[in-house]
ZAKOL-592220 format. One line per field, with one value per residue (C-alpha): residue in three letters; residue number from 0; z, y, x. Coordinates in Angstrom, 3 decimals. Layout:
N
aa = (ALA, ...) $
i = (NUM, ...) $
pz = (Z, ...) $
py = (Y, ...) $
px = (X, ...) $
//
This chain:
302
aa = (UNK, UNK, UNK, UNK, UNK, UNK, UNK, UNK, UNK, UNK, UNK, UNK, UNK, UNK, UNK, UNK, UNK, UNK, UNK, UNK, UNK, UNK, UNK, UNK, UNK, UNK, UNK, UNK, UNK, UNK, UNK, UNK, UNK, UNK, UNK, UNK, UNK, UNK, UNK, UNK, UNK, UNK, UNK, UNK, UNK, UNK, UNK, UNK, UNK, UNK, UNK, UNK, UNK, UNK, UNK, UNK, UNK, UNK, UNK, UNK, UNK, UNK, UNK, UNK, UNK, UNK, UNK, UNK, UNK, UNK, UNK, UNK, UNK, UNK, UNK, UNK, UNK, UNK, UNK, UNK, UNK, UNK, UNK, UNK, UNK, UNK, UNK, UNK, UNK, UNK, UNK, UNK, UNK, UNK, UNK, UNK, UNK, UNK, UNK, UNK, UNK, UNK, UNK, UNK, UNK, UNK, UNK, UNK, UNK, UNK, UNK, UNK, UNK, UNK, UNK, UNK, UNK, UNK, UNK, UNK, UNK, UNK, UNK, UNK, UNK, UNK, UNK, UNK, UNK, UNK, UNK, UNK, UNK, UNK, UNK, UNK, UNK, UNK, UNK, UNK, UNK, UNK, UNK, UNK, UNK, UNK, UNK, UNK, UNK, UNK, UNK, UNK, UNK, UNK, UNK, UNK, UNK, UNK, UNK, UNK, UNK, UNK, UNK, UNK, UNK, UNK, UNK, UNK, UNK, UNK, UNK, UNK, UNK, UNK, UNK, UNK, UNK, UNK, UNK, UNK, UNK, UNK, UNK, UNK, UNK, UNK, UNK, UNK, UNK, UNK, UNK, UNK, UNK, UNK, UNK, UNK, UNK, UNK, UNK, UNK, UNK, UNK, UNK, UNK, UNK, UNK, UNK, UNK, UNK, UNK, UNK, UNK, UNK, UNK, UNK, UNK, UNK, UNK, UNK, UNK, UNK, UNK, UNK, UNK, UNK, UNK, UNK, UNK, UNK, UNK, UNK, UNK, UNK, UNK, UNK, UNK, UNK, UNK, UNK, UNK, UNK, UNK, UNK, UNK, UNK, UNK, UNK, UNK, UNK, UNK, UNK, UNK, UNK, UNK, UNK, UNK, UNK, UNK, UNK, UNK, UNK, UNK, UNK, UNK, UNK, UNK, UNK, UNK, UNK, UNK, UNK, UNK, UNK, UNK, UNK, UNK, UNK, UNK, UNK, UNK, UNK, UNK, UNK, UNK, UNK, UNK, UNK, UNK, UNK, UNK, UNK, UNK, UNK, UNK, UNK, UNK, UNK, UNK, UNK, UNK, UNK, UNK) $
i = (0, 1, 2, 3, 4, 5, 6, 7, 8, 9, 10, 11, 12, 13, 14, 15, 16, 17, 18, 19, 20, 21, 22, 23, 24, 25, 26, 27, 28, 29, 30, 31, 32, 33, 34, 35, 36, 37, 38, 39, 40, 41, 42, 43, 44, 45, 46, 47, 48, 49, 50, 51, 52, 53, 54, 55, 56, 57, 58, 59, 60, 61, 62, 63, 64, 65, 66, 67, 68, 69, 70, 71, 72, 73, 74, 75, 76, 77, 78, 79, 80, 81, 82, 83, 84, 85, 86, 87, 88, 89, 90, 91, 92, 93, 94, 95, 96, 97, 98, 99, 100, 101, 102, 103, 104, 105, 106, 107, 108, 109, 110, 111, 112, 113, 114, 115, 116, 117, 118, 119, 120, 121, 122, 123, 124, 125, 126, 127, 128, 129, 130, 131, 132, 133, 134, 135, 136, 137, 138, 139, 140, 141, 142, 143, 144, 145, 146, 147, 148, 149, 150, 151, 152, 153, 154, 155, 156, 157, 158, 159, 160, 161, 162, 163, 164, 165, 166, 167, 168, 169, 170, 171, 172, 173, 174, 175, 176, 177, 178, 179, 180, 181, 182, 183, 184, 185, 186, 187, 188, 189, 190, 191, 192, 193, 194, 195, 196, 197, 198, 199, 200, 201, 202, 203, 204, 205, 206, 207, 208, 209, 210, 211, 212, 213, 214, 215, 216, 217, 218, 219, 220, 221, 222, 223, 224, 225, 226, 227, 228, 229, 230, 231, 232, 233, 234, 235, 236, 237, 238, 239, 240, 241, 242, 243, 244, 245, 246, 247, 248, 249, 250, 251, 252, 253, 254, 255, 256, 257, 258, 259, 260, 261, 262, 263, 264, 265, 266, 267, 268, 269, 270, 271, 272, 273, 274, 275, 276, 277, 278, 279, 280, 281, 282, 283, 284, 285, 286, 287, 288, 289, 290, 291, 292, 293, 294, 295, 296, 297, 298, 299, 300, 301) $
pz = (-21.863, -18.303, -16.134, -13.229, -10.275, -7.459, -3.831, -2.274, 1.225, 3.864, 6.961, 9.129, 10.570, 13.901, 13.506, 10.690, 6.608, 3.783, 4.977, 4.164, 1.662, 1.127, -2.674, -2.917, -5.855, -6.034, -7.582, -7.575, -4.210, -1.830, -2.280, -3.403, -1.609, -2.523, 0.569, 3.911, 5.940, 9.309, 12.151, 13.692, 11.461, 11.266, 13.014, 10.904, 7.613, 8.997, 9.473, 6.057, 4.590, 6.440, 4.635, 1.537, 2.612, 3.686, 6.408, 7.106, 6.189, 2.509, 1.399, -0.194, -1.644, -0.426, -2.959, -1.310, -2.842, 0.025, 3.506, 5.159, 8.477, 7.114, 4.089, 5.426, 8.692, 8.655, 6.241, 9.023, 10.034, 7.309, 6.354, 9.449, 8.046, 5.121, 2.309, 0.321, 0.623, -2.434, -2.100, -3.293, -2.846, -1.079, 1.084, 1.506, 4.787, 6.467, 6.122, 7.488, 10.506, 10.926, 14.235, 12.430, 10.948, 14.226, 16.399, 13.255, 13.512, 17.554, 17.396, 15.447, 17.128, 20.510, 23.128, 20.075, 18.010, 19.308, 19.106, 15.555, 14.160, 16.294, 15.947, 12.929, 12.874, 10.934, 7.364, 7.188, 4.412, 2.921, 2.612, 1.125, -2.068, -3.607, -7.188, -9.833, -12.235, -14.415, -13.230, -13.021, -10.537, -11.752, -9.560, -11.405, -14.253, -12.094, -13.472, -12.020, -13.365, -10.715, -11.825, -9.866, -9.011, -6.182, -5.503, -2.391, -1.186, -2.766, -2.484, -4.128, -6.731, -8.171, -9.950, -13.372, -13.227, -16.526, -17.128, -13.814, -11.832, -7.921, -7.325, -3.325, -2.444, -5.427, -7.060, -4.047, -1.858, -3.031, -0.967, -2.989, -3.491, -4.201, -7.579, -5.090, -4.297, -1.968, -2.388, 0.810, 1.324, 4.433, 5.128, 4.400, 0.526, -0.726, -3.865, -6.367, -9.417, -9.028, -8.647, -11.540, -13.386, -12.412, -13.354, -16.651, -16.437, -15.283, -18.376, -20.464, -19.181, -20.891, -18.349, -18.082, -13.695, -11.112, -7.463, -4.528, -1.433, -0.159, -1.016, -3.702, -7.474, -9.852, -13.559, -14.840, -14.665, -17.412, -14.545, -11.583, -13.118, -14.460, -11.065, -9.294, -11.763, -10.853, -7.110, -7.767, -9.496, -6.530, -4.172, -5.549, -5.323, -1.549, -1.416, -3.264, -1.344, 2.392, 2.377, 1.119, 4.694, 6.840, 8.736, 11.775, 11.367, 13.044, 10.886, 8.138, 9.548, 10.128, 6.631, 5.398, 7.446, 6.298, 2.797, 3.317, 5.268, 2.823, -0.199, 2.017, 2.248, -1.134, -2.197, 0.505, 2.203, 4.801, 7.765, 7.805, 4.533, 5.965, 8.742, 6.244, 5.017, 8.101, 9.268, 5.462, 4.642, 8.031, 7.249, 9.747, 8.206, 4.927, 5.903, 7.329, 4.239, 1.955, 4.637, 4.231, 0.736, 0.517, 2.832, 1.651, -2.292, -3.648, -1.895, -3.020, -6.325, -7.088) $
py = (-15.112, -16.518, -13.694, -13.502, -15.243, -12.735, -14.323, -12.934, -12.903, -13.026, -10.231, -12.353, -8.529, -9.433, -12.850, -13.009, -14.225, -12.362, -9.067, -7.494, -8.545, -7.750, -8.667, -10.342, -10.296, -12.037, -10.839, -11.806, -9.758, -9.839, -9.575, -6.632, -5.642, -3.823, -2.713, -3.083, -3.817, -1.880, -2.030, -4.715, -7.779, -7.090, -10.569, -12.175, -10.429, -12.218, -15.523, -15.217, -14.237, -17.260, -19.953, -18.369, -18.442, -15.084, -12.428, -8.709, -8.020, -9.468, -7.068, -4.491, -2.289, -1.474, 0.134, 1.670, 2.866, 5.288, 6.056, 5.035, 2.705, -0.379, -0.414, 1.493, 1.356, -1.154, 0.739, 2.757, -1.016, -2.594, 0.239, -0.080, -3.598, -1.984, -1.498, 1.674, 3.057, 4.539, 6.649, 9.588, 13.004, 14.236, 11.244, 11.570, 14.166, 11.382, 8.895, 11.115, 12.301, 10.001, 12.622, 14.266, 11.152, 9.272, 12.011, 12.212, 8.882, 8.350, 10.508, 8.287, 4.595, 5.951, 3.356, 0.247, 2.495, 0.075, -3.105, -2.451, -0.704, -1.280, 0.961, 3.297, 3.956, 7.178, 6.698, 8.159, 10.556, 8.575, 5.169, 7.463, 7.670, 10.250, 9.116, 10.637, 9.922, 7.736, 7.232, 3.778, 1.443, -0.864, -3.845, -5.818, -7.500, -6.446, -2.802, -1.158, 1.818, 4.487, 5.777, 8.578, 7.068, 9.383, 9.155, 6.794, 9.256, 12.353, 10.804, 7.209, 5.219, 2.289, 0.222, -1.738, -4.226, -6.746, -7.185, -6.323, -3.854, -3.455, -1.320, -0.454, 1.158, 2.186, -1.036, -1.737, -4.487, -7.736, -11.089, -13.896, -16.693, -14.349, -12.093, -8.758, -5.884, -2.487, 0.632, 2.019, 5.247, 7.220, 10.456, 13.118, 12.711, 10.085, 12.054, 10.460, 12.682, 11.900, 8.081, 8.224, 9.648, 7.394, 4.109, 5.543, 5.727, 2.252, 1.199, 2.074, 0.155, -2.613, -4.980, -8.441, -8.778, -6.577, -7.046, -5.053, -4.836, -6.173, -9.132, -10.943, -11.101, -11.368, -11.992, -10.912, -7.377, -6.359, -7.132, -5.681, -2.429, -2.758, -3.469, -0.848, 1.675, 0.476, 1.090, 4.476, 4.988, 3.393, 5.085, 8.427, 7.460, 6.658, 9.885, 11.805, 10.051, 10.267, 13.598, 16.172, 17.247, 16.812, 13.821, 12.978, 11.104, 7.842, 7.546, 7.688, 4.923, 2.988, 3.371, 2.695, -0.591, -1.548, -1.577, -3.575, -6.200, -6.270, -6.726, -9.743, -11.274, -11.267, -12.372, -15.095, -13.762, -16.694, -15.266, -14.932, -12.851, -10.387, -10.168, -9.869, -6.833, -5.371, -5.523, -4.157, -1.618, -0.536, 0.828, 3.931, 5.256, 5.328, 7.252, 9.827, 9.570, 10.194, 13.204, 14.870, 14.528, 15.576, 18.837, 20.126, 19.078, 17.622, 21.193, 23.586, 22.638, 23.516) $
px = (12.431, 11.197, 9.864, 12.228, 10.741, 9.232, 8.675, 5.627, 6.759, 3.689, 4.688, 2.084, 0.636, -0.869, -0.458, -3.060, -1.789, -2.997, -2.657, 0.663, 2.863, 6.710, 7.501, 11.401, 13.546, 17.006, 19.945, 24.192, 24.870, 21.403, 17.792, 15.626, 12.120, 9.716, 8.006, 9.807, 6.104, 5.613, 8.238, 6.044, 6.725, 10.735, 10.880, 8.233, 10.600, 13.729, 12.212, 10.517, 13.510, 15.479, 13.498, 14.755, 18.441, 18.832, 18.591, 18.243, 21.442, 21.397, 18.388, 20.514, 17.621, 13.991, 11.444, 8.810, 5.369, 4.618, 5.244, 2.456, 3.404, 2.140, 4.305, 7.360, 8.010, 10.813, 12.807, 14.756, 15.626, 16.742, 18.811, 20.810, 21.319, 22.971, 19.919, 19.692, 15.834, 14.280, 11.363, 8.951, 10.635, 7.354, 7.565, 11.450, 11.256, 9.325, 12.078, 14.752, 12.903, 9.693, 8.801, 5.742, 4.629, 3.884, 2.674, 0.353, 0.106, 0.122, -3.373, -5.497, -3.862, -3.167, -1.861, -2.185, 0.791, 3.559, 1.444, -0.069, 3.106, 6.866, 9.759, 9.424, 13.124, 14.765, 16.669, 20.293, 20.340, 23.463, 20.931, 18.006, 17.729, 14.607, 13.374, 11.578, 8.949, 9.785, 13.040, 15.206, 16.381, 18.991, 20.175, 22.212, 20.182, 16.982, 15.589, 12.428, 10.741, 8.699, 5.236, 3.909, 0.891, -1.161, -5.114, -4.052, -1.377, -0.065, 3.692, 2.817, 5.127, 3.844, 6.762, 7.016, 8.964, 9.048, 5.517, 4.148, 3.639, 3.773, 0.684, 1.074, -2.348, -3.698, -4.128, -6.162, -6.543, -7.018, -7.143, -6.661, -9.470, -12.247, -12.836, -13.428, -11.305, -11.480, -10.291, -8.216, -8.912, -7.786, -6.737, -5.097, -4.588, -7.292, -8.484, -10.922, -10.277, -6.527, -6.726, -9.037, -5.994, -3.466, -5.871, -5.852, -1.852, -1.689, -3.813, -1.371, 1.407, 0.026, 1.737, 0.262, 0.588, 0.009, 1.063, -1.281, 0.713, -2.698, -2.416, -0.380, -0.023, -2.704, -2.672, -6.128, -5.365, -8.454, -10.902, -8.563, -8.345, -12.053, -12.950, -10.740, -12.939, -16.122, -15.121, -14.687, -17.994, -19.445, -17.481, -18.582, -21.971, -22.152, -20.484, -23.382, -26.097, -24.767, -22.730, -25.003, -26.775, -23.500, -24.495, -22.241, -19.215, -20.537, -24.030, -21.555, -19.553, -22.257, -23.515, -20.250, -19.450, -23.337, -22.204, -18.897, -20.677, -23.361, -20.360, -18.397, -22.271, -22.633, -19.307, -19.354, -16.015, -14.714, -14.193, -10.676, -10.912, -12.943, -10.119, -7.876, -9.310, -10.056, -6.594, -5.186, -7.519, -9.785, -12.720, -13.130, -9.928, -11.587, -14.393, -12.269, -10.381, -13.886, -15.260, -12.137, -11.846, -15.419, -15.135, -11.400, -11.875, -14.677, -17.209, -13.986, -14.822, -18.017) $
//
């Protein structure tokens, strides 16, 4: 049987491709996303969705991996158009009343929130719907299953669909055209141990595609999940040789952007793909990801 076709629909963030995806399913009454994309690209989402014969009201359910602006800050949108939200139960509180979230949020962008993110708005509780391990959304002849996936985020799903599955965060980010990936890793909840976990989960799904919400869908998912493993080893590493000591938090930035510029040399990143990257997965949030991680977790343990 034909896998059923999946539209990888381009949000444009900041006016740059490649950097958030919204993944579109069809189905007899409306469309199915996974990911609603921040508040920002709603317009870019509508005209998207127009050149597939559709608008905001005909998306009648939104899957999202996690909470996080960039992937769901539309949602409150879109269900005001009608679409029933499905969602992480630790993640769930956010959706009804997104208040904590942004001044959260409002400290670390500042005066670029509204540019960079739009209008997170609220979820009715009657359009929320909280989902469980393992559990199944059905959508006509369309059925998704949720993994609890967290190592990203605490509240993360990553969904199988068919022989794919859409990975969020924690299948990393990926720009197409180049065999390299990145491992986004900002605060509160990145958590190495964990992540290692849920790679070995997502090794035995066996499926044959996997879909990054950064950027696209790949079929050689041996070497994506090899690779997002080897990131980890090598994450850990930088962590063991610039953390002990307490250096301040911009000589670790430093070091850190060092060694991504020194990876995009060597893989011969065009220009535009390193944008791309910057703009999914910025790098100063992953260091404050890995110093928390290191001071909260990784010295509790030992």
């Amino acid at each position: 049987m034909a896998n059923t076709p999946i539209h990888t629909l381009d949000l444009n963030f900041q006016g740059r491709p490649l950097a958030i995806a919204s993944y579109m399913l069809e189905h007899s009454a409306g469309v199915v996303l996974v990911e609603s994309g921040p508040g920002s690209t709603l317009e870019s989402l509508q005209s998207v969705l127009q050149t597939h014969g559709y608008g905001l009201k005909d998306v009648t359910h939104v899957l999202l991996t996690h909470i996080h602006l960039d992937h769901a800050g539309a949602a409150g949108a879109l269900a005001a158009h009608g679409a029933q939200i499905y969602v992480h139960p630790v993640g769930a509180p956010h959706m009804l009343n997104p208040q904590k979230l942004l001044v959260s949020a409002g400290r670390i962008y500042g005066d670029r929130m509204d540019t960079l993110w739009g209008q997170f708005l609220a979820v009715p509780e009657e359009k929320l719907t909280v989902l469980h391990d393992n559990d199944e959304v059905v959508v006509g002849k369309l059925r998704f299953r949720a993994l609890n996936t967290p190592g990203h985020a605490e509240h993360h799903y990553a969904y199988q669909f068919e022989d794919l599955c859409f990975s969020g965060d924690v299948g990393a980010v990926r720009i197409p055209g180049y065999p390299y990936l990145r491992l986004p890793m900002p605060p509160p909840e990145f958590n190495l141990e964990k992540w290692r976990e849920t790679l070995l989960s997502l090794r035995k799904m066996n499926f044959k595609r996997i879909a990054p919400t950064h950027f696209g869908i790949f079929d050689d998912v041996e070497w994506h999940l090899d690779s997002i493993h080897t990131a980890l080893e090598e994450v850990e590493a930088w962590l063991l040789r610039n953390m002990p000591g307490d250096p301040p938090l911009e000589t670790l930035k430093d070091s850190f952007l060092a060694w991504m510029d020194e990876q995009a040399s060597r893989e011969g990143l065009d220009p535009l793909v390193a944008e791309a990257y910057t703009l999914a997965n910025p790098l100063g949030m992953s260091v404050d990801g890995l110093v928390r991680y290191w001071k909260k977790i990784r010295t509790a343990q030992t």
